[in-house]
C-alpha positions, 0 to 999 in steps of 0.5 A: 778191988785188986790193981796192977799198973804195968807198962807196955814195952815194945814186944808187948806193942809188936805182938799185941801181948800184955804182959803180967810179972809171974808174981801177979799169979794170984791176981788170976783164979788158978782155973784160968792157968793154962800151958803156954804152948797152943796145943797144950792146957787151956785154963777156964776163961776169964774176962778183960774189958777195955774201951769197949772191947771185950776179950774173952780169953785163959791166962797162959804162963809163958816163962817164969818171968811173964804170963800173959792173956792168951787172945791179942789186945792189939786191936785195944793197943792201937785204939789207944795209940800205946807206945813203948812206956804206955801204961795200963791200970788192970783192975780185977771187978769181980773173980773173972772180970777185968777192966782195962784203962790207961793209967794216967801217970 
């Protein structure tokens, strides 16, 4: 089973965003990469699991600094009360399939 821990930042808090660091792009199957802009290429869907919500959504490559899931987790950052440092344990179960939890430090 893969892993990554990432830390929430404001931005991520404000815009309901979780951000991955462009080298975490094999931690997604190639098919789920799709263009940041909405218009643009969507990837098939991947699936991310946290507390009891689900997220059904593609991994967009915002720069060449971040990609991030597509769909907001705000409703999940709220549930947790994140605040700028909060991190997430990301854990990949199976090829499409996510499970999300705050990592505790």
């Amino acid at each position: 089973m893969q892993k990554i821990i990432i830390e929430l930042n404001k931005s991520s808090i404000n815009n309901g965003r979780i951000y991955f660091k462009s080298e975490d792009v094999n931690f997604f199957p190639k098919s789920s990469l799709g263009d940041r802009a909405s218009s643009g290429n969507k990837g098939s869907q991947v699936l991310f699991k946290a507390s009891g919500l689900e997220f059904r959504t593609d991994i967009r490559q915002n720069s060449g600094k971040t990609l991030s899931p597509r769909s907001s987790f705000a409703k999940y950052i709220k549930e947790i009360k994140a605040i700028e440092g909060t991190k997430l344990l990301i854990e990949r179960t199976d090829e499409t399939v996510y499970l999300v939890s705050k990592h505790q430090s």
